[in-house]
N, C-alpha and C positions, 0 to 999 in steps of 0.2 A: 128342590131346585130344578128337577127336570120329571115330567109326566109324563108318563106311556099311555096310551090310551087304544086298546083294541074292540075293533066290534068286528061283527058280518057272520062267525060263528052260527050253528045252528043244526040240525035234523035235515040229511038229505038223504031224495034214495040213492041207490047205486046209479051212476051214469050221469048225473045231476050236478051241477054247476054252484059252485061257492067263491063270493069275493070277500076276502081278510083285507081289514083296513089295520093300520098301526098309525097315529098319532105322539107326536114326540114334539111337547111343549115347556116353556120354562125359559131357566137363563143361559140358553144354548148360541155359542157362538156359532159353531160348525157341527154336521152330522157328519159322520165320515161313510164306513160299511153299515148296511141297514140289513137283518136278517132273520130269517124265521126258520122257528124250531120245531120241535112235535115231540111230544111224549105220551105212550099209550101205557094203559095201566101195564106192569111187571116187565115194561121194557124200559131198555136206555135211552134216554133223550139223541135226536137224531136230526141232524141237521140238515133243512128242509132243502133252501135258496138264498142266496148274498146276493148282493146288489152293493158294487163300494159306489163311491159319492163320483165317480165317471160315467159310472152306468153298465159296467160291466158284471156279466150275471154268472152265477153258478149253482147249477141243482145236484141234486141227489140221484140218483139212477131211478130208483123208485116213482119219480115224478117228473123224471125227463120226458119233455113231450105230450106233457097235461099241466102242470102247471106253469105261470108266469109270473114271477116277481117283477115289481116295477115300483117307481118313486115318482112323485109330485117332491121339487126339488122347497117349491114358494112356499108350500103348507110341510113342511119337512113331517113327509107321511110316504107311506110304503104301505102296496097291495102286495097282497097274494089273490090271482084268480084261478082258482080249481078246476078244473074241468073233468070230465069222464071220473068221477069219483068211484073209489070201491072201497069195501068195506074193512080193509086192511089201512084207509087212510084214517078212520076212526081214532080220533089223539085229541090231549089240550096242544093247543098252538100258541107257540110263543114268538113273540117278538123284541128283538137285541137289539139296540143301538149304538153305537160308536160317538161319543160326542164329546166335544169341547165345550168348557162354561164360558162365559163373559167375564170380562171382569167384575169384580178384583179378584174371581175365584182362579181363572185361569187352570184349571185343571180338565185332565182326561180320563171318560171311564166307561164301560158299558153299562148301559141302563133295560131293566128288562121290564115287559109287562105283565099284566097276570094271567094273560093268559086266557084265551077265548074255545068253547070244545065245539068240535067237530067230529057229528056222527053220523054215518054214511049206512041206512038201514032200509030196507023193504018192509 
């Protein structure tokens, strides 16, 4: 009913610049909060940056002031762009969506994707 679609993932070195795309396709009435996750091997999933459907942002401390979440409202899609990477930001990256269906399903639920890695390496 609803597809997530991530790319932009990939091999950076340390200081090096990544933009995370999220795609979110299907029988979507409304997206609401749009947001991206991270999980590195033998740690807990850790929640990146939110963007609700106003525009209003919130990060992690870890990545205050390097990264920026942002949304294309028309292609109901949400970047992440990385900046100054270091090698602690090394994770798969997830992205969350908050969404309403069309009719006749008329339901509410977050949808995830699979998930794209990111490794930050010299």
């Amino acid at each position: 009913q609803v597809q997530i679609v991530e790319s932009g993932g990939g091999l950076v070195q340390p200081g090096g610049s990544l933009r995370l795309s999220c795609a979110a396709s299907g029988s979507i009435n409304s997206i609401y909060t749009m947001e991206w996750y991270r999980q590195a091997p033998g740690k807990q999933r850790e929640l990146v940056a939110t963007i609700t459907s106003t525009g209003t942002t919130n990060y992690a401390d870890s990545v205050k002031g390097r990264f920026t979440i942002s949304r294309d409202y028309a292609k109901n899609t949400v970047y992440l762009q990385m900046n100054s990477l270091k090698p602690e930001d090394t994770a798969i990256y997830y992205c969350r969506t908050d969404v309403s269906l069309t009719y006749p399903l008329y339901t509410r639920r977050n949808y995830w994707g699979q998930g794209t890695q990111v490794t930050v390496s010299s």
